[in-house]
N, C-alpha and C positions, 0 to 999 in steps of 0.2 A: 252513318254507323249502322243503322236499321239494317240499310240494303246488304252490306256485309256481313251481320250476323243471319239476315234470313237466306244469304246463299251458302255459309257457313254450316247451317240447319239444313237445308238441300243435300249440300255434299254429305253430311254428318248421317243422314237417314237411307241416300242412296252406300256412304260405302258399309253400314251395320246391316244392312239386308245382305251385301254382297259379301261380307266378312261372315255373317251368319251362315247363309248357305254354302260356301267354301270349307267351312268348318264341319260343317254338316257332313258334306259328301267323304270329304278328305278322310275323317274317321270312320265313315260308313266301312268307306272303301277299304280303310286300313283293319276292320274289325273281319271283314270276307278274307283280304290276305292274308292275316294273321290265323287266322281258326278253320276257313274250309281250304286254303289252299296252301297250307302251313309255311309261309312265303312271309314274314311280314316286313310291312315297309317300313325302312329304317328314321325316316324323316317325318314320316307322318306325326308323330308324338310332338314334336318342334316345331312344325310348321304349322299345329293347332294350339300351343304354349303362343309363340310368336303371332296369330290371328287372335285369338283373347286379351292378348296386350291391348293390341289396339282397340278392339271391340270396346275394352274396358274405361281406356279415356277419352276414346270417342263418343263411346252411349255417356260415362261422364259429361262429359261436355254439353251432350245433347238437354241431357238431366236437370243442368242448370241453364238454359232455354228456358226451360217449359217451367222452372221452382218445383220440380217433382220431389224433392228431396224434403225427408222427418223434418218439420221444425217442432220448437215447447213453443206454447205461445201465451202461457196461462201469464208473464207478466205482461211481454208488449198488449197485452189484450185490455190492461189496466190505465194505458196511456192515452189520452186523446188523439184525436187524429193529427193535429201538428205535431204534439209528441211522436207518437210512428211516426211519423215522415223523419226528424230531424234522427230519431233510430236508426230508421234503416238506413238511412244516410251517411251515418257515422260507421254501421258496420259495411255497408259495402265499401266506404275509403279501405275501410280495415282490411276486406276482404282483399281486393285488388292491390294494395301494399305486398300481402302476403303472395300472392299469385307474379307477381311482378319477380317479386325475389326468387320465389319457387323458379320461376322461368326461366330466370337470371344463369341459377346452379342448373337446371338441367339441360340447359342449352351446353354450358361450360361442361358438364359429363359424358355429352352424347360426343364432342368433339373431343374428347380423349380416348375415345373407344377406335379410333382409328384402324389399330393395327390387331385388333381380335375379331374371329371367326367364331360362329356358331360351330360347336361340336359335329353334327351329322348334315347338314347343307350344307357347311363350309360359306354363309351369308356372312358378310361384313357385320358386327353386334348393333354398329349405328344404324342398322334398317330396324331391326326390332325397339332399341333404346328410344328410337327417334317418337315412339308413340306417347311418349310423355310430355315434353315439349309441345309438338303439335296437338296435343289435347290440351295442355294447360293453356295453349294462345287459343284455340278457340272457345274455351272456358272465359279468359279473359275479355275477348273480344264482346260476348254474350253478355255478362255480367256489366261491362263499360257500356252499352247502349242502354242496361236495364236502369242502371246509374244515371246516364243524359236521359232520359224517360223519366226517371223519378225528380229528377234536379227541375224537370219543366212541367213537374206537375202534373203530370201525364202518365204514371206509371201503366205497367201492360198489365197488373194481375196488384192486387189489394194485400197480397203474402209477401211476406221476406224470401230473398232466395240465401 
């Protein structure tokens, strides 16, 4: 599970640089046509809507990797250290219960978008939709190794994700 969430994190870092700078340029570009060439592009607005999708539950995904994510800690802080253990325990089942289901629906949503088109590309809506899914499964996947890690006593990082 390791080796799959650390190429998970590979892919995840190489496509947010690539999604970033794509995004970058596309608006640059679209801000020259727009204003010195009074020409603007019709799709650029959509096609940086449709790159933040993903950006968003991809760096998600990433986020919970790394536990970069707010936690309160002022109770679990009060608990000994087998208590936190049987914690975080109990809320990661929690977590990945909820992410499982989450999956569930947005798998079953993206496969109903079948037959609509983006307004100005005219892309099928499942390319863009699809960034939910594919982020919540690699979300999952991250969280279930951080889970067999903590189950074996061996956690990656001493915080909750």
């Amino acid at each position: 599970m390791k080796t799959l969430s650390n190429w998970i994190e590979a892919f995840e870092k190489l496509a947010s640089i690539l999604l970033i700078a794509a995004m970058t340029v596309v608006l640059f570009i679209s801000v020259i046509f727009r204003y010195f060439l009074n020409a603007p592009l019709f799709w650029a607005n959509e096609a940086s809507i449709f790159m933040m999708a993903w950006l968003t539950f991809i760096g998600g995904s990433l986020g919970l990797k790394y536990k970069s994510q707010a936690s309160i800690t002022f109770l679990v802080d009060r608990f000994s250290e087998k208590g936190r253990k049987i914690l975080f325990i109990m809320t990661h089942i929690i977590i990945l219960i909820a992410l499982a289901f989450l999956l569930y629906l947005s798998y079953q949503w993206v496969f109903t978008l079948s037959p609509q088109k983006s307004s100005s590309m005219r892309l099928p809506m499942w390319l863009p939709y699809l960034s939910v899914p594919v982020g919540l499964t690699f979300a999952f996947i991250h969280l279930l190794d951080y889970f067999i890690d903590l189950c074996k006593n061996t956690p990656q990082s001493s915080e909750a994700s």
